[in-house]
GUNU-426488 format. One record per residue: x negated, z, y of N, C-alpha, C in turn. Coordinates in steps of 0.05 Angstrom, whole numbers, plus 5000, padded with zeros to 4 digits. Layout:
BEGIN
 neast  nup nnorth caeast caup canorth ceast  cup cnorth
     X    Z      Y      X    Z       Y     X    Z      Y
...
// end
This chain:
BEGIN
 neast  nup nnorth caeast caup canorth ceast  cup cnorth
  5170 4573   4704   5172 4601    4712  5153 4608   4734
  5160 4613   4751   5140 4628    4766  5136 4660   4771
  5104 4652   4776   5088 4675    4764  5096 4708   4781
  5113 4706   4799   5117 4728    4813  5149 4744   4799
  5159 4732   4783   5187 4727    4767  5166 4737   4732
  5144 4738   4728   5130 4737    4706  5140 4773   4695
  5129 4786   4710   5130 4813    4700  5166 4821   4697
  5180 4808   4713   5202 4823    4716  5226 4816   4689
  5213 4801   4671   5216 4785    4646  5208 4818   4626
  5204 4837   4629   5193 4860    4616  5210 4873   4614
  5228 4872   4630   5254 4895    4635  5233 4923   4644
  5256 4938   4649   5241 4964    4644  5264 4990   4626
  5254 4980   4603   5271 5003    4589  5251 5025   4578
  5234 5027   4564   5208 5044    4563  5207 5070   4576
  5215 5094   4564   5211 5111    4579  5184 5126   4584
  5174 5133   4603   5142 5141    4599  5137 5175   4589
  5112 5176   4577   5114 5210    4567  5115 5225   4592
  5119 5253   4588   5117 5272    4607  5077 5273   4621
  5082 5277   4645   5062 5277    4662  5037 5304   4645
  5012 5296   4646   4991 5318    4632  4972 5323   4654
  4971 5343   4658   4952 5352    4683  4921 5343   4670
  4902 5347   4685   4864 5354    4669  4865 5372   4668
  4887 5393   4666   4880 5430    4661  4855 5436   4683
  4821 5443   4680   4806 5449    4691  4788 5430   4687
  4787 5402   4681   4775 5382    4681  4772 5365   4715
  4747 5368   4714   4740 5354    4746  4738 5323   4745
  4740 5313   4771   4730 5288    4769  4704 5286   4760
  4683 5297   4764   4661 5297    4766  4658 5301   4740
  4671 5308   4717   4667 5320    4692  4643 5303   4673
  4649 5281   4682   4624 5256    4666  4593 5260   4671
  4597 5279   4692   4563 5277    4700  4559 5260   4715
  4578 5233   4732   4569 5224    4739  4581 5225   4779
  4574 5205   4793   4583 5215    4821  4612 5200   4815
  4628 5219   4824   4664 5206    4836  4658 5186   4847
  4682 5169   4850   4682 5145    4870  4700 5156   4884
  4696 5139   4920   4712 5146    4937  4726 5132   4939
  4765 5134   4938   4783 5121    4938  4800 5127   4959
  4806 5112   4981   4816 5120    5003  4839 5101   5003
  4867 5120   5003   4897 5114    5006  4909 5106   5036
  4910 5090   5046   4925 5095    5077  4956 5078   5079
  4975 5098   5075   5001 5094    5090  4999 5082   5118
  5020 5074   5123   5025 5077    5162  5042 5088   5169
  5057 5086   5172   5093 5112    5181  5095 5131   5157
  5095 5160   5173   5100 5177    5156  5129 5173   5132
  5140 5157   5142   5162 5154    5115  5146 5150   5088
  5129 5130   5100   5122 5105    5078  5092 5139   5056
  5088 5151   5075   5069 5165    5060  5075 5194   5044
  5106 5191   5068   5127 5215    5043  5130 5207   5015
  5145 5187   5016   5153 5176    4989  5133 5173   4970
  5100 5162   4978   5084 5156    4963  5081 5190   4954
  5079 5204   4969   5067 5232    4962  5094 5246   4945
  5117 5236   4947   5135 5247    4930  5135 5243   4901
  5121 5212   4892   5122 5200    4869  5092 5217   4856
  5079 5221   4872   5048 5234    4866  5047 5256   4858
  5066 5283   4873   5065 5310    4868  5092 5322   4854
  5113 5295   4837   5124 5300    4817  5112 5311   4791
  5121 5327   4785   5115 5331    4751  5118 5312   4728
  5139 5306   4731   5157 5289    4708  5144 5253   4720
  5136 5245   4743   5130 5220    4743  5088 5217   4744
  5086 5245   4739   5047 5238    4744  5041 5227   4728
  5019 5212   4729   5001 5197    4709  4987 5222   4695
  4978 5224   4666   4959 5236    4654  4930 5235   4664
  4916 5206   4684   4900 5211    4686  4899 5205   4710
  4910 5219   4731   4910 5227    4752  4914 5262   4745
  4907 5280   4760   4898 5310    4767  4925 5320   4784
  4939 5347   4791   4950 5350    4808  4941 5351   4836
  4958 5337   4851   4937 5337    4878  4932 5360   4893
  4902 5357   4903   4896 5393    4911  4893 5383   4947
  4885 5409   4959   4882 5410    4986  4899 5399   5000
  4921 5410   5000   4940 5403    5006  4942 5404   5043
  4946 5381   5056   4957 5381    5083  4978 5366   5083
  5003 5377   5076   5031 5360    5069  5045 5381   5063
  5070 5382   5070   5085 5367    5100  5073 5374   5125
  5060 5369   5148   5058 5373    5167  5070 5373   5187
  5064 5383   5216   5078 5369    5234  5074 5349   5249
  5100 5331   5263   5080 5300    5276  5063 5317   5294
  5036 5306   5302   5027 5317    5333  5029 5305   5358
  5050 5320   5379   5055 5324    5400  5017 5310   5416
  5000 5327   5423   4985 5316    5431  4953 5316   5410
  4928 5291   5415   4914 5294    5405  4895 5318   5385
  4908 5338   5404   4895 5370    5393  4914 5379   5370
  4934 5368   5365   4950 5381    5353  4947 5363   5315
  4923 5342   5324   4929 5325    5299  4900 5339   5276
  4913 5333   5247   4899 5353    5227  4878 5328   5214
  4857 5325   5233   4837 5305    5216  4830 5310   5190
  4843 5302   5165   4836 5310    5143  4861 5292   5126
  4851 5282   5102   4880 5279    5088  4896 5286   5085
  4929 5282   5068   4940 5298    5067  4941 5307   5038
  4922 5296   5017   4917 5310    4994  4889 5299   4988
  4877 5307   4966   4856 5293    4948  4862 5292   4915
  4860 5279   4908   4877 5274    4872  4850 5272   4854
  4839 5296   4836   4816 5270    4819  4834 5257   4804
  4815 5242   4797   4826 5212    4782  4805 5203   4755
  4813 5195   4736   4799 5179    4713  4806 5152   4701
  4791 5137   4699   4796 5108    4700  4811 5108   4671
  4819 5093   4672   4839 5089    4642  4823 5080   4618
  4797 5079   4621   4785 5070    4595  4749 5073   4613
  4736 5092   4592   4713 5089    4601  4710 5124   4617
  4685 5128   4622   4672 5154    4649  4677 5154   4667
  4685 5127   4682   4685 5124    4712  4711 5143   4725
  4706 5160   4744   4726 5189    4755  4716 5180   4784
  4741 5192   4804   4753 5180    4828  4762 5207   4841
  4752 5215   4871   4770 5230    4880  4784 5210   4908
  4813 5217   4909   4822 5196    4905  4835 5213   4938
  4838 5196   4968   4845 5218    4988  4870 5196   4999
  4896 5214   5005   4923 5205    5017  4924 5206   5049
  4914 5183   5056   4922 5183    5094  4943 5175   5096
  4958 5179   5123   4988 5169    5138  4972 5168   5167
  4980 5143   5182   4962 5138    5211  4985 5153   5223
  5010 5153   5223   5021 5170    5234  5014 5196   5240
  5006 5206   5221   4999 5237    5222  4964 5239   5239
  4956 5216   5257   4931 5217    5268  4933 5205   5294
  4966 5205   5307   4967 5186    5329  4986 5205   5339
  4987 5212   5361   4993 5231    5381  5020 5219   5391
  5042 5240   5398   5070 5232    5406  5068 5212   5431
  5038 5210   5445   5045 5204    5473  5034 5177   5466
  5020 5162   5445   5016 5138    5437  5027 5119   5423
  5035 5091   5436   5062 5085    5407  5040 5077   5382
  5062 5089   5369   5054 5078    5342  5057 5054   5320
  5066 5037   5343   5064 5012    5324  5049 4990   5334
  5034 4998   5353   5011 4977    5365  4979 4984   5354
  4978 4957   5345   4953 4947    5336  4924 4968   5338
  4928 4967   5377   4907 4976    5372  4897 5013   5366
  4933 5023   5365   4928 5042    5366  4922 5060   5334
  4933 5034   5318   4926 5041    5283  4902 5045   5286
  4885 5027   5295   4863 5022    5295  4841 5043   5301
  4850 5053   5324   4840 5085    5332  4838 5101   5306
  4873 5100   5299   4868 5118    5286  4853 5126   5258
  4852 5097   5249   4834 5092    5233  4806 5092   5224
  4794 5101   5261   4770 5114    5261  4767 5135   5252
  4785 5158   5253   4788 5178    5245  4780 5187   5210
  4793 5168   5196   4794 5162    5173  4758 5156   5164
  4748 5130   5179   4714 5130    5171  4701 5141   5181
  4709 5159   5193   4696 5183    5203  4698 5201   5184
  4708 5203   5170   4705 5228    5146  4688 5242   5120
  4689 5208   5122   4658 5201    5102  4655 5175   5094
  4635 5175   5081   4607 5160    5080  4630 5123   5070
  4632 5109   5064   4645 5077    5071  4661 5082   5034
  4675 5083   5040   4690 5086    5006  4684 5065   4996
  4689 5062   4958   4683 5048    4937  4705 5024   4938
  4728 5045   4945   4754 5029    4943  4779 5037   4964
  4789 5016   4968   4818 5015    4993  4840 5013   4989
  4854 5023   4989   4885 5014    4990  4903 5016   5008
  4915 5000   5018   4934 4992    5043  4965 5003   5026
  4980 5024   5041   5001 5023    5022  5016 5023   5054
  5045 5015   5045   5068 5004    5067  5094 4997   5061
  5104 4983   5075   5134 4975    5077  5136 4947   5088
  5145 4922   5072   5144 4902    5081  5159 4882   5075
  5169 4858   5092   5187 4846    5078  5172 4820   5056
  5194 4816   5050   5195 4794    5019  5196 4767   5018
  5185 4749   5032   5194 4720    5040  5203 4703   5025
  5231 4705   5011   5246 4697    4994  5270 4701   5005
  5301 4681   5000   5326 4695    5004  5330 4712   4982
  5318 4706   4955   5324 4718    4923  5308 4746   4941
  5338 4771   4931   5327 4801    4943  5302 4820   4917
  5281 4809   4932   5272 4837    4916  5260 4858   4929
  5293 4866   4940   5290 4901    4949  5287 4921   4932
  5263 4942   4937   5264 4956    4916  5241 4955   4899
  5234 4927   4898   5208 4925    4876  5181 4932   4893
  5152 4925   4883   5126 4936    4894  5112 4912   4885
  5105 4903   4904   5081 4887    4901  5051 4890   4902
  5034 4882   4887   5012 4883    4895  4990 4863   4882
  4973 4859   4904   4950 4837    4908  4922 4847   4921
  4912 4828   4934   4880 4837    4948  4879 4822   4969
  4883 4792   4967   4876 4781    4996  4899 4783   5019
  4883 4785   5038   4902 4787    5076  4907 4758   5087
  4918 4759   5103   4924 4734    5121  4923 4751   5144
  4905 4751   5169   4914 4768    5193  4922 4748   5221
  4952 4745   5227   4956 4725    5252  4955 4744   5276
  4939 4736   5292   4951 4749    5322  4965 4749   5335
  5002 4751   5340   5014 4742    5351  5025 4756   5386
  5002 4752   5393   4998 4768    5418  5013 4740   5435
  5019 4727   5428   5023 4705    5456  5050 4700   5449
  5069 4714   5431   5091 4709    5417  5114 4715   5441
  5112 4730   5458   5124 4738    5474  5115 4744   5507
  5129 4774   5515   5108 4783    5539  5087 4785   5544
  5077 4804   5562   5051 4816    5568  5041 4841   5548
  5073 4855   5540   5062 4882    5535  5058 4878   5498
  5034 4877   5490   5021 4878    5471  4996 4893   5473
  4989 4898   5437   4957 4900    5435  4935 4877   5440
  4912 4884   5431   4892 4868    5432  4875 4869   5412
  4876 4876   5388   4859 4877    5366  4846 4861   5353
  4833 4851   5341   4824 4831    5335  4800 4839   5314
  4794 4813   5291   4771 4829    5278  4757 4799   5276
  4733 4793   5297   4726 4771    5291  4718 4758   5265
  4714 4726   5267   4713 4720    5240  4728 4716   5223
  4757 4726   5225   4770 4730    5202  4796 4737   5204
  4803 4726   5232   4833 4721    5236  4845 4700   5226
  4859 4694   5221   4876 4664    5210  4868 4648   5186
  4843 4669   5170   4841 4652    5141  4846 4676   5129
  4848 4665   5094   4848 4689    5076  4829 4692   5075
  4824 4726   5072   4810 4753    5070  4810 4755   5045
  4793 4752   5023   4793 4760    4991  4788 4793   4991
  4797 4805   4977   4792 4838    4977  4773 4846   4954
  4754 4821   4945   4736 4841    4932  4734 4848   4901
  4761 4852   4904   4767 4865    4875  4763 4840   4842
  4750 4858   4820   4746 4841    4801  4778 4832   4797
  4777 4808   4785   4809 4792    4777  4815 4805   4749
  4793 4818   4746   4797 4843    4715  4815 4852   4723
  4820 4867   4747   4840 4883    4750  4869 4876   4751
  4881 4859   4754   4905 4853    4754  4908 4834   4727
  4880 4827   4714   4889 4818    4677  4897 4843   4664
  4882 4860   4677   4889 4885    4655  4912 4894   4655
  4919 4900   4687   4950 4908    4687  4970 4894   4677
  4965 4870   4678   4993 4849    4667  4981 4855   4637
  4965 4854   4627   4965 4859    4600  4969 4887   4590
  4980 4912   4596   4976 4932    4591  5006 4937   4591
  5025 4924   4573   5058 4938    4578  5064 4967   4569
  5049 4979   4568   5063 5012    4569  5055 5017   4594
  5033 5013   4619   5036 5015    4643  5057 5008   4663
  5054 4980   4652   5094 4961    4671  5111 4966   4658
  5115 4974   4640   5142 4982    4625  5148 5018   4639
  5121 5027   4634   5121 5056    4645  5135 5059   4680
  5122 5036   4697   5134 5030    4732  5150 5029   4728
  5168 5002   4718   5188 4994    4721  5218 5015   4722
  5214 5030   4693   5230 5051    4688  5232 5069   4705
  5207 5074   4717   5207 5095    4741  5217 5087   4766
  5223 5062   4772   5235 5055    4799  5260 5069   4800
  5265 5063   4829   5300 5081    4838  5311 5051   4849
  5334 5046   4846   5340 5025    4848  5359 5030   4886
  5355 5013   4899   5356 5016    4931  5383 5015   4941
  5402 5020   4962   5432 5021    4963  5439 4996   4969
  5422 4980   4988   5425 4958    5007  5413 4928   4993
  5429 4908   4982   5417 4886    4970  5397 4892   4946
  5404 4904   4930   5381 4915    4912  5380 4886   4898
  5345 4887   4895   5335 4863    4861  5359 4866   4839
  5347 4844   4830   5371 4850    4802  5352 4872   4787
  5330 4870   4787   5314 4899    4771  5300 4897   4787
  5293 4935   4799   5266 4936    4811  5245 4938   4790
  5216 4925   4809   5194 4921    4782  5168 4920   4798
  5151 4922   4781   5127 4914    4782  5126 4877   4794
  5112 4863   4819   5102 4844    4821  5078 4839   4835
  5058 4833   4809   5029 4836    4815  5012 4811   4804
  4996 4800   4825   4982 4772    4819  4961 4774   4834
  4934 4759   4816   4911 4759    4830  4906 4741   4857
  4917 4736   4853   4919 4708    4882  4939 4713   4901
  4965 4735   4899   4973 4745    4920  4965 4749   4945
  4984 4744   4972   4972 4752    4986  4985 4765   5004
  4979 4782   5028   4986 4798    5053  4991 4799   5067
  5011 4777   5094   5007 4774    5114  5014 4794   5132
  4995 4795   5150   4992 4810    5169  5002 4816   5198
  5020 4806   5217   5019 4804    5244  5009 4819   5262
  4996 4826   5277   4991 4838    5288  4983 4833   5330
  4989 4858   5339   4989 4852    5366  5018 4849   5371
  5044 4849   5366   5067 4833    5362  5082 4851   5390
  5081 4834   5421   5089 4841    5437  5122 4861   5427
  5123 4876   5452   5146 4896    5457  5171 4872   5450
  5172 4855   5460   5194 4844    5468  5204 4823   5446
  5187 4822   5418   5201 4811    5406  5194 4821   5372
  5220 4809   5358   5233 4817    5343  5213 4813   5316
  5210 4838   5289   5185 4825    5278  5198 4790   5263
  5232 4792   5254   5223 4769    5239  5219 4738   5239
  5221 4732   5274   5209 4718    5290  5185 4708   5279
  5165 4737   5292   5139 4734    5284  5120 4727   5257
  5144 4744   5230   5143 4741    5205  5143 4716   5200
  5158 4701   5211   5161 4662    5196  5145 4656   5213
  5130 4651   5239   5109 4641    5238  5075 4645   5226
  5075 4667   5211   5049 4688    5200  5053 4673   5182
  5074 4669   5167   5081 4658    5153  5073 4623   5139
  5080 4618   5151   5079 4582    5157  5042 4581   5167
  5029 4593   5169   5003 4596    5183  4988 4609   5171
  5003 4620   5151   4983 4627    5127  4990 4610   5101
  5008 4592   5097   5011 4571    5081  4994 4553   5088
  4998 4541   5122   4964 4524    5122  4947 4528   5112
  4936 4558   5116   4912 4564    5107  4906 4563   5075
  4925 4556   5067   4917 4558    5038  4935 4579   5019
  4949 4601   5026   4972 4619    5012  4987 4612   4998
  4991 4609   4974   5002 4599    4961  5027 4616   4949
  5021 4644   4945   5033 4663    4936  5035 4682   4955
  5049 4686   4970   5048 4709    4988  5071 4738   4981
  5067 4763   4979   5085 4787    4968  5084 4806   4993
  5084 4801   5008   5080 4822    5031  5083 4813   5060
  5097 4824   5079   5095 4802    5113  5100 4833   5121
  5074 4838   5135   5078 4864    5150  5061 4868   5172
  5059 4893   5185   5039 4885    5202  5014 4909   5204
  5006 4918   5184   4980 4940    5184  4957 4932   5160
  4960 4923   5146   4952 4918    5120  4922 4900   5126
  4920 4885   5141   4901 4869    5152  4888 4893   5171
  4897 4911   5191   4871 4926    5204  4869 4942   5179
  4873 4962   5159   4865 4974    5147  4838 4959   5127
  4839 4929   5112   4822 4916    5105  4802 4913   5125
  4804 4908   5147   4780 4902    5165  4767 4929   5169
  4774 4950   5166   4747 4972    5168  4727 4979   5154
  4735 4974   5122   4703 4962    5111  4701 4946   5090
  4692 4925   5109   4693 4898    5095  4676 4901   5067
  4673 4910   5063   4657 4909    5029  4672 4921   5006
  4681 4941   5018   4693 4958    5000  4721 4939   4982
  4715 4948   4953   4733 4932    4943  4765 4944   4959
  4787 4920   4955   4807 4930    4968  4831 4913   4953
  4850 4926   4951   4878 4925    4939  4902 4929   4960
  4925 4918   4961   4946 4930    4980  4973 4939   4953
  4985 4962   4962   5013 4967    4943  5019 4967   4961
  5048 4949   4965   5069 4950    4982  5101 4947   4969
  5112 4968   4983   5137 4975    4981  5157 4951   4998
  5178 4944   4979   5193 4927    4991  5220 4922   4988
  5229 4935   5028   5256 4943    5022  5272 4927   5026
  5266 4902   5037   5275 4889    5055  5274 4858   5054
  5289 4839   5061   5284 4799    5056  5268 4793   5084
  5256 4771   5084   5249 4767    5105  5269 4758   5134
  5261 4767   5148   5292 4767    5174  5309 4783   5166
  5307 4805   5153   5332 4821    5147  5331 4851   5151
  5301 4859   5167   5303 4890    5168  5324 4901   5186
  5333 4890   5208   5352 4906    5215  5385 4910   5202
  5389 4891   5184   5413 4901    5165  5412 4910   5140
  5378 4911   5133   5374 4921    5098  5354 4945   5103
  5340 4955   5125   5324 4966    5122  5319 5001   5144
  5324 4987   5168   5318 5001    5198  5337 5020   5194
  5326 5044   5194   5342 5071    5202  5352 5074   5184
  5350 5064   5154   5360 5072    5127  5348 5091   5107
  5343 5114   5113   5320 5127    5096  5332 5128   5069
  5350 5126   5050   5351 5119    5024  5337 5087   5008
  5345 5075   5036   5336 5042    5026  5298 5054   5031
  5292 5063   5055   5265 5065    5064  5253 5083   5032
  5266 5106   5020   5250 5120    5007  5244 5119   4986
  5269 5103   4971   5270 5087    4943  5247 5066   4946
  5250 5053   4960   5230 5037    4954  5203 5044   4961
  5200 5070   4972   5167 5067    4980  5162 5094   4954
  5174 5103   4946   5173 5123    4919  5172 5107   4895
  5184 5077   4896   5179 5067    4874  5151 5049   4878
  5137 5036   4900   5109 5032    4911  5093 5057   4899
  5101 5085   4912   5076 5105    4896  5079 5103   4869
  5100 5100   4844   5107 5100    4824  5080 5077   4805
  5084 5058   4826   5067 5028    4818  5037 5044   4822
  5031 5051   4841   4997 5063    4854  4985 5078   4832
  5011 5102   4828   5001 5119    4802  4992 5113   4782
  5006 5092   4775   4997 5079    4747  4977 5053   4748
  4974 5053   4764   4959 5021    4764  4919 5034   4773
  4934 5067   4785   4908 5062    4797  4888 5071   4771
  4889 5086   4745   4876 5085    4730  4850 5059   4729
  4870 5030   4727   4864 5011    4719  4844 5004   4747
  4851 5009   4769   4833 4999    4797  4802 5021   4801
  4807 5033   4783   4776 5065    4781  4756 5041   4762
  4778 5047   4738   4759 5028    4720  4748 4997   4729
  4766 4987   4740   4749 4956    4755  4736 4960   4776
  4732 4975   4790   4711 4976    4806  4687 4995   4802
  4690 5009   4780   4662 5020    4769  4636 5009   4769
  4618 5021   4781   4596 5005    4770  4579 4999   4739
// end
């Protein structure tokens, strides 16, 4: 059996209780300091859907808070002046066992990159991502959330993966001229470990009223759906990254060679081939870090399972926030001190 096929052996029939607010319970309520937990989407799709699964009633976690400070829905910004440096929510949070409490903040780089900049070059995430450590002081904890494909023909559209380590390729030479230039020395072309205790993904695989709780909550996708959408989560997972990926060519090109070049390196398990997930890890390297990724799509197949499909795009990145909600209990508590 293999281990990425492990959880999906759970089914998801389990229905989960109704969502419980903290009433007037703070994060802070322990007496002790919140941890900082910083969320970053990249395309506003991908940070709708997460925020749809989040500010449901009927799908919140009990120990997640309703989310306050609200900057959502916005509008895109036209030019730099027009963009709202600030999250688009803050959630407190309580670890699933134990004191440890989390205020927990929702970015989209979309919503920090100006109409007149494209937004799918490297280096312009990257900008915007200054924006983000600029807000405050280097968070506890990271999470990369996205949209990515599945490097399997077996479809698991629909399901959410999640892991810790990156693979970041540069494939700036893949094509033309017109590319980024990003780069994070040191630490292009091997795996990137994220930090995180391997507690955290024992716990989750051991905790089936949590994956039984996801699973049920997934929406199942129009286009090539899994035979069940689910939970697929392993400590040794990994991320690959592309990045730089000239105008002129196609990502899933680029995807099979990131690919094949992060198997040299040692990947054994890979759940993710996208291209932001690696700059978001490189902004602070210490900070423990996790990726949830939404996955709508096979590898080589976004333009007939994925592109310009917002049912295939939303299902699956609503069933990604579905996974975040519930898992992140478990990610407060493992990185507590």
């Amino acid at each position: 059996m293999r281990r990425r096929d492990f959880l999906g052996l759970l089914g998801a029939t389990l229905v989960s209780s109704p969502g419980v607010s903290f009433g007037q319970t703070s994060a802070s309520g322990s007496g002790t300091k919140p941890l900082r937990i910083v969320v970053v989407a990249n395309t506003y799709f991908e940070g709708d859907g997460l925020m749809a699964a989040l500010c449901d009633r009927s799908a919140r976690n009990a120990r997640l808070d309703v989310p306050r400070d609200l900057a959502w829905p916005r509008k895109a910004p036209q030019t730099d002046a027009d963009i709202i440096r600030k999250p688009r929510c803050l959630i407190d949070a309580q670890a699933k066992t134990g004191n440890a409490s989390a205020v927990i903040e929702i970015w989209c780089l979309d919503d920090l990159m100006s109409a007149a900049v494209s937004h799918g070059a490297s280096d312009n995430k990257a900008a915007a991502m200054g924006i983000i450590t600029g807000y405050g002081p280097a968070p506890d904890g990271v999470v990369a959330f996205g949209t990515a494909a599945y490097p399997d023909e077996i479809s698991y559209d629909g399901c959410a993966t999640v892991g810790a380590t990156v693979f970041i390729r540069d494939a700036a030479h893949d094509g033309g001229p017109a590319h980024s230039n990003w780069t994070w020395p040191g630490h292009m072309g091997v795996l990137v470990p994220g930090n995180t205790p391997a507690s955290f993904f024992a716990k989750v695989v051991a905790d089936p009223q949590t994956v039984l709780t996801i699973n049920s909550e997934m929406l199942g996708v129009p286009v090539n759906p899994s035979s069940k959408p689910r939970l697929v989560i392993a400590s040794d997972a990994v991320a690959v990254s592309s990045v730089n990926i000239p105008k002129d060519v196609e990502f899933g090109p680029a995807d099979l060679r990131a690919i094949a070049e992060a198997r040299a390196a040692g990947a054994t398990n890979i759940s993710s081939v996208e291209t932001t997930h690696g700059i978001i890890r490189a902004q602070w390297p210490d900070a423990r870090f996790i990726y949830v990724t939404a996955i709508p799509n096979r590898i080589g197949h976004f333009a007939d399972e994925a592109r310009n499909n917002y049912p295939q795009e939303f299902a699956s990145t609503h069933n990604a926030g579905i996974a975040l909600n519930h898992i992140m209990p478990h990610f407060i508590e493992a990185i507590a001190p």
